[in-house]
ROLUMMI-506728 format. One line per field, with one value per residue (C-alpha): chain; x, y negated, z; residue in one letter. Coordinates in pm, whole numbers, plus 50000, padded with zeros to 5 digits. Each point is the difference from the previous one (the first is absolute). Example, Ala and Ser with C-alpha at 12.3 -4.5 7.8 and 13.67 -1.06 7.14 Angstrom:
chain: A  A
xx: 51230  50137
yy: 50450  49656
zz: 50780  49934
resn: A  S
//
This chain:
chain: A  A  A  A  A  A  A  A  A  A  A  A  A  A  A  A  A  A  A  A  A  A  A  A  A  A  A  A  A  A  A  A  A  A  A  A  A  A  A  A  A  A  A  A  A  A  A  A  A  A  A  A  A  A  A  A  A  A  A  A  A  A  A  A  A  A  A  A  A  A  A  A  A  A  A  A  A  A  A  A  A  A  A  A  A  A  A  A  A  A  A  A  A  A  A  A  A  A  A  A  A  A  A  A  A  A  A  A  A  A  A  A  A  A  A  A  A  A  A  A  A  A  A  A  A  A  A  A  A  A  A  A  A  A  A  A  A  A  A  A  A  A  A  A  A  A  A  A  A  A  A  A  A  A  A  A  A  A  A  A  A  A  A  A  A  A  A  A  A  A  A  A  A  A  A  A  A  A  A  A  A  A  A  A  A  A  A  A  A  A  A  A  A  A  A  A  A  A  A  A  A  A
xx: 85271  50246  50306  50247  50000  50161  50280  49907  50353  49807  50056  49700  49898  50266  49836  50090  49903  49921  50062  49898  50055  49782  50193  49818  49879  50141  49755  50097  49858  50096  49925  50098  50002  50138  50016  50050  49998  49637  49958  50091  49864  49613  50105  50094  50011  50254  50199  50325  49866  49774  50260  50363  50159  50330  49884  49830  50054  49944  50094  50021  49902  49979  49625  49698  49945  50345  49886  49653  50165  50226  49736  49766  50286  50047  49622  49950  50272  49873  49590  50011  50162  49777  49867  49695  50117  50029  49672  50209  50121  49677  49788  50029  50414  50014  50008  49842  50235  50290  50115  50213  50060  50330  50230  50190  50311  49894  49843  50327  50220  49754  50051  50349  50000  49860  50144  50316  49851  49907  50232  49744  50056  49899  49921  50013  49658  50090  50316  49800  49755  50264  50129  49633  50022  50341  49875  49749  50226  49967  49598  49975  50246  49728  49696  50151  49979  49679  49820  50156  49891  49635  50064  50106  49729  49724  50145  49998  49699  49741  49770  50030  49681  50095  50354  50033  50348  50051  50352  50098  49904  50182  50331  50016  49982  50262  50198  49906  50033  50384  50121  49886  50200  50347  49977  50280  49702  50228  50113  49662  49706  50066  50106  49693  49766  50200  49959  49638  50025  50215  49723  49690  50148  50013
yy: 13521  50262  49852  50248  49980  50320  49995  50205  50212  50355  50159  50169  50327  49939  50121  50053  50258  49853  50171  49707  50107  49844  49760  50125  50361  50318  49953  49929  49868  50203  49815  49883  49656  49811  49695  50133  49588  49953  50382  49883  49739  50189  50214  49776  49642  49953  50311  49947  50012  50292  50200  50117  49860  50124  50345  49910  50178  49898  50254  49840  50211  49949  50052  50000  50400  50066  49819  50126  50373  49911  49884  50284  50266  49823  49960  50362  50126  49832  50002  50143  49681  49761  49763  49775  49585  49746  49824  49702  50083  49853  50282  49932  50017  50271  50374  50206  50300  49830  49955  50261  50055  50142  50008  49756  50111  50311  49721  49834  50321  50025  49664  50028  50330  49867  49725  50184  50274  49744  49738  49738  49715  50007  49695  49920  49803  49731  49939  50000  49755  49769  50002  49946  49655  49919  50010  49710  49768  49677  50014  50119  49704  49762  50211  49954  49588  49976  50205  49802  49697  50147  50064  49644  49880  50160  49917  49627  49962  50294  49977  50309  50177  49992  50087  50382  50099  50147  49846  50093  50356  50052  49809  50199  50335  49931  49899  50298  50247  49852  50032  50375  50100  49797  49715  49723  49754  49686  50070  50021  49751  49656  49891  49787  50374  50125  49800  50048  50308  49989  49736  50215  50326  49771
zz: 14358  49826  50199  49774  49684  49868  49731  49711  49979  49978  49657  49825  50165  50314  50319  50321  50319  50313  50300  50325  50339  50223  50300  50291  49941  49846  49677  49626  49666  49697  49673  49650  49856  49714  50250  50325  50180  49854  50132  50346  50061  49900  50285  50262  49991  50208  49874  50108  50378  49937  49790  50054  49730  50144  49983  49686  49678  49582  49778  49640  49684  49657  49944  50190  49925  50198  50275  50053  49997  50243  50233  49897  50098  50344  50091  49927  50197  50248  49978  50386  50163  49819  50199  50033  49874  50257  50065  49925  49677  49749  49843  49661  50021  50254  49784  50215  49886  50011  50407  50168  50348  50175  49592  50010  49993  49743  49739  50110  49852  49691  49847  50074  49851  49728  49921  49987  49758  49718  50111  50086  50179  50387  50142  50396  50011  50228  49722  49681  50205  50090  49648  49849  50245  49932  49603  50069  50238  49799  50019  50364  50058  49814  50131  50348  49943  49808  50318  50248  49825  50025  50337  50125  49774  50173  50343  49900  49790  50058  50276  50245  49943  49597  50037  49853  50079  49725  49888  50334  50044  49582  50136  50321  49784  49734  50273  50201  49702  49855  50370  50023  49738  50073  49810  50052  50108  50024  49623  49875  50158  50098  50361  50031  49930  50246  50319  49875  50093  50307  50120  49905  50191  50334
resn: X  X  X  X  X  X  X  X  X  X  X  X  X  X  X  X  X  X  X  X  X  X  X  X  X  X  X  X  X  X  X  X  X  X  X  X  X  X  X  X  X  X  X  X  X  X  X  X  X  X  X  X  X  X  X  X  X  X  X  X  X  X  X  X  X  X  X  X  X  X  X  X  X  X  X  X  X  X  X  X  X  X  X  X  X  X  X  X  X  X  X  X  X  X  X  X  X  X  X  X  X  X  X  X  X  X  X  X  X  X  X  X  X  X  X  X  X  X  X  X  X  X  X  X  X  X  X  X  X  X  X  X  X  X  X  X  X  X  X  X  X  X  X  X  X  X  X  X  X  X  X  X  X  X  X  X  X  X  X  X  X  X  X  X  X  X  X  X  X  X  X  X  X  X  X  X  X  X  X  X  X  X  X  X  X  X  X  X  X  X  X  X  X  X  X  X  X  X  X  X  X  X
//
């Protein structure tokens, strides 16, 4: 189940570099996407644990060609820290030649540098995240209800060996996911989703 359904606000040819700090080591993703959310969540499914998004960066260019110089220049300037990928992150989203070890705060400098070269945009990740959320409040507000309806439906009516748990595990990540970036929770799901969750965490 695709629990966020992205807004299409992205202009033609609007990109933006990635640079994702990992939480619990001194490792980073460099990238380029033209939908960075769907571009996290490949990586990680629960990305907002696994990544920094405080540290987080998203540089926003005009075109897709800006972008993948911008990563090219930083990749080769630093081809002797690259790291292996996390055996967590899947194979098929993890560019091998695109994790660096010990940069941060010199891929920090660079996107800041140039962002204010060209006057782009930089984004603080956990921010544009938040915002991306904040975009979709009236459907996570009717998502919420229609999975906790599943929910007390299977309880009720499924037999135990049948149940899935699948309405569950989606309700506990949207939940999870809005809270990691600041959202005003009591503004945007219903009171009843909430002591959902305040019973589930017991």
């Amino acid at each position: 189940m695709d629990e966020f359904i992205l807004p299409r606000t992205l202009g033609k040819g609007r990109s933006f570099v990635y640079m994702l700090p990992c939480r619990d080591q001194d490792l980073l993703k460099v990238g380029f996407s033209r939908e960075p959310l769907v571009r996290l969540r490949t990586l990680h499914p629960r990305f907002f644990d696994y990544f920094d998004l405080e540290r987080g960066l998203l540089l926003e260019v005009d075109r897709v060609v800006q972008a993948r110089a911008i990563e090219r220049d930083i990749l080769l300037r630093h081809a002797e820290e690259r790291s292996p990928a996390p055996l967590v992150v899947p194979d098929q989203a993890a560019g091998y030649t695109e994790w660096l070890r010990g940069v941060t705060p010199e891929v920090t400098a660079r996107l800041r540098e140039a962002a204010a070269r060209e006057d782009y945009p930089l984004h603080a990740l956990s921010d544009w995240v938040r915002q991306m959320f904040e975009a979709q409040a009236d459907r996570l507000y009717d998502l919420s209800l229609k999975l906790l309806e599943a929910i007390e439906y299977e309880a009720f009516n499924v037999p135990g060996e049948l149940a899935t748990g699948q309405a569950a595990r989606s309700l506990i990540y949207v939940l999870d996911a809005c809270a990691s970036v600041g959202i005003d929770m009591t503004a945007t799901f219903p009171e009843a989703v909430l002591a959902w969750r305040r019973f589930a965490s017991r």
